[in-house]
N, CA, C and O of each residue as an XYZ file, in Angstrom:
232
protein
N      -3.375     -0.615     22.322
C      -2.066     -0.007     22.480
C      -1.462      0.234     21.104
O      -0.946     -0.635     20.402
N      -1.591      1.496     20.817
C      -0.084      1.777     19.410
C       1.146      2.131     19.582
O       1.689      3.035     20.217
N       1.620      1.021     18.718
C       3.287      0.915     18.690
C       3.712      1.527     17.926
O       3.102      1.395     16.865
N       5.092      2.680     17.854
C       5.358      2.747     16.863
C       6.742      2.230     16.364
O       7.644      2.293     17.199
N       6.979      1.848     15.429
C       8.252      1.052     14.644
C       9.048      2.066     14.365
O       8.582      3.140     13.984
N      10.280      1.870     14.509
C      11.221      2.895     14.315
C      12.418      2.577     12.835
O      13.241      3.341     12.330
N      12.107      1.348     12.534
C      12.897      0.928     11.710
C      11.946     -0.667     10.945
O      11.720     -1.649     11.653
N      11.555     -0.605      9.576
C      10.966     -1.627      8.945
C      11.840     -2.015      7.971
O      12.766     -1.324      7.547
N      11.487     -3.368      7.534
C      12.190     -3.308      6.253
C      10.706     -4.066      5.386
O      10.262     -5.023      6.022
N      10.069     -3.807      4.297
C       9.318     -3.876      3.663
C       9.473     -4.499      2.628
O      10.176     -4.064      1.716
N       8.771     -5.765      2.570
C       9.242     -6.837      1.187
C       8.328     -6.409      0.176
O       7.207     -5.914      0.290
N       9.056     -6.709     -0.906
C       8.771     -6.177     -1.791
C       7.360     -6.524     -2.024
O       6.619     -5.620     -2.411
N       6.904     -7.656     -1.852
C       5.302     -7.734     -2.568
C       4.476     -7.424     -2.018
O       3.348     -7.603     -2.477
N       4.656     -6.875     -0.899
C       3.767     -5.591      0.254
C       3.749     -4.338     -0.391
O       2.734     -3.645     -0.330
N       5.062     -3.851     -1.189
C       5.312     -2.729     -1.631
C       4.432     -2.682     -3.004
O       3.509     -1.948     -3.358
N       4.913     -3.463     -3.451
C       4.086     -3.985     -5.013
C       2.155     -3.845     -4.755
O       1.415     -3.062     -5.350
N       1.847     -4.630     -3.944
C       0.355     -5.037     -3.511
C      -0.308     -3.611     -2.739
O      -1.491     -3.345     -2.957
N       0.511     -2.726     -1.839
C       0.453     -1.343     -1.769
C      -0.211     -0.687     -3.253
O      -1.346     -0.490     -3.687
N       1.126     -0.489     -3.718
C       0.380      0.050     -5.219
C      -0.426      0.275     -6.044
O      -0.817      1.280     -6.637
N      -0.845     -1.617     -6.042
C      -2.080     -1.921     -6.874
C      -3.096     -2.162     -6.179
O      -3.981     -2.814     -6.732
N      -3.262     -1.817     -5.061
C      -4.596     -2.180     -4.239
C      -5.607     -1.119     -3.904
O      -4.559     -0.487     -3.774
N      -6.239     -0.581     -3.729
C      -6.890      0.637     -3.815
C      -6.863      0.723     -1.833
O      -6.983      1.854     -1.361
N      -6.720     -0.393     -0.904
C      -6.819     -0.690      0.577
C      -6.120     -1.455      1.252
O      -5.102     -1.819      0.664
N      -6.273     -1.887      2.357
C      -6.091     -3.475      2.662
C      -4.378     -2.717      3.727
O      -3.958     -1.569      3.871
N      -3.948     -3.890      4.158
C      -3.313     -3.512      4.815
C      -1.537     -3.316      4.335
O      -0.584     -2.824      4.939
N      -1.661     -3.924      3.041
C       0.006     -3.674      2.053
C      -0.419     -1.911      2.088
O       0.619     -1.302      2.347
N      -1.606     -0.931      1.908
C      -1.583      0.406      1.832
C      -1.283      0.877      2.549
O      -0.619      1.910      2.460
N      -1.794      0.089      4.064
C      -1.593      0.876      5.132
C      -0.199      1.136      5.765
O       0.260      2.121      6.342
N       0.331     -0.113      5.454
C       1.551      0.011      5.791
C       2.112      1.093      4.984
O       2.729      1.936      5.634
N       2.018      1.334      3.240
C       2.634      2.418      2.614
C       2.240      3.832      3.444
O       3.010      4.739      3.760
N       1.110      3.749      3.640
C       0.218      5.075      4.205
C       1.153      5.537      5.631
O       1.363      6.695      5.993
N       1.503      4.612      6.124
C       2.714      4.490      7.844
C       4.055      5.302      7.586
O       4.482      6.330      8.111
N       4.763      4.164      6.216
C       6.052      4.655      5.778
C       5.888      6.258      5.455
O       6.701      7.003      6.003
N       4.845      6.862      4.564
C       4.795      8.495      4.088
C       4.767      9.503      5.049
O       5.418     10.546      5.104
N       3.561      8.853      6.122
C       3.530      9.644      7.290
C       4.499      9.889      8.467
O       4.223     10.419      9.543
N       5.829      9.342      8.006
C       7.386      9.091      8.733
C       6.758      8.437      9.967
O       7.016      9.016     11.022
N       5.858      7.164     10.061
C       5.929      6.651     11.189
C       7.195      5.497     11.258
O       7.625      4.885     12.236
N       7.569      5.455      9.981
C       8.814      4.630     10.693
C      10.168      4.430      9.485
O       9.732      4.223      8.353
N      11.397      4.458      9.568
C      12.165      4.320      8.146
C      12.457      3.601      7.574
O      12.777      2.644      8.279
N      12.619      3.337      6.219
C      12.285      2.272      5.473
C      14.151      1.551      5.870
O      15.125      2.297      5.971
N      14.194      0.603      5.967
C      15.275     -0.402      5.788
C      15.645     -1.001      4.021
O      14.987     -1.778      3.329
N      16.937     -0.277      3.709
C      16.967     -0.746      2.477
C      18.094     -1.557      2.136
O      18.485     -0.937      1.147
N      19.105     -2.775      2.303
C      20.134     -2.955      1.374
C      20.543     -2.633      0.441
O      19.917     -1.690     -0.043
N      21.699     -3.107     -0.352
C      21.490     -3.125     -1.965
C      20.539     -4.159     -2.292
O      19.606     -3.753     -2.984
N      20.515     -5.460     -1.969
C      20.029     -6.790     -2.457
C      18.592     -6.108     -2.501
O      18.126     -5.899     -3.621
N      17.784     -5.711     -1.290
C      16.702     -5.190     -1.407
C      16.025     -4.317     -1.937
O      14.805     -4.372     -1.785
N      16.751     -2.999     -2.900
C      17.355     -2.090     -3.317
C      17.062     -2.581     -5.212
O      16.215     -2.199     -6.020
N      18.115     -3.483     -5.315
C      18.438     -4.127     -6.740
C      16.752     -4.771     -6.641
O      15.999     -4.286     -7.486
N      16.235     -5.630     -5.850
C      14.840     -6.444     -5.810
C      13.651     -5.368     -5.982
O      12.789     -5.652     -6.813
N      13.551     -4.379     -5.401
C      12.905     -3.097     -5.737
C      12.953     -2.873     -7.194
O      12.130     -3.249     -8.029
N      14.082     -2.180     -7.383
C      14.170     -1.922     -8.963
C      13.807     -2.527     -9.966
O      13.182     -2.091    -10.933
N      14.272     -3.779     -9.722
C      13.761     -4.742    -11.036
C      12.451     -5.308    -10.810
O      11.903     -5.949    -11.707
N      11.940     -5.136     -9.764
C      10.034     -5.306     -9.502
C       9.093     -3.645    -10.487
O       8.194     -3.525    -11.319
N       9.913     -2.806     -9.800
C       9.572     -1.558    -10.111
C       9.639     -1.124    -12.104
O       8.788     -0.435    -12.667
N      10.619     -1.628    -12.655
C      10.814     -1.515    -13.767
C       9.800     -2.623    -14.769
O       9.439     -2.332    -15.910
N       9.608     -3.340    -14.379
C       9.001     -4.400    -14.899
C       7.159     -4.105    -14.629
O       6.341     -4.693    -15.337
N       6.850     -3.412    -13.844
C       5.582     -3.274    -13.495
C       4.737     -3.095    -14.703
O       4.891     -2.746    -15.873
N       4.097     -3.356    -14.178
C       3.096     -2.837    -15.911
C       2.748     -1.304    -15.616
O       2.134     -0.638    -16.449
């Protein structure tokens, strides 16, 4: 049975591990979010935690 999610919120080291992973399932989930299977949930707190993961990346 596929579900689809209508609303996620995505921690950051899923988002991060997405990135640097060439697979696995932190991609797939990115691969979900692009294909608008579902919208990302953002705060600020989550938002500000993004950014400063994102800036710092190598």
């Amino acid at each position: 049975m596929r579900v689809h999610l209508k609303q996620q919120l995505v921690n950051t080291g899923v988002f991060v591990s997405a990135l640097r992973a060439g697979g696995g399932a932190s991609r797939q989930i990115l691969r979900l979010l692009l294909r608008n299977w579902f919208t990302l949930l953002l705060g600020v707190a989550h938002w500000s935690e993004y950014q400063d993961v994102l800036v710092s990346y190598p």
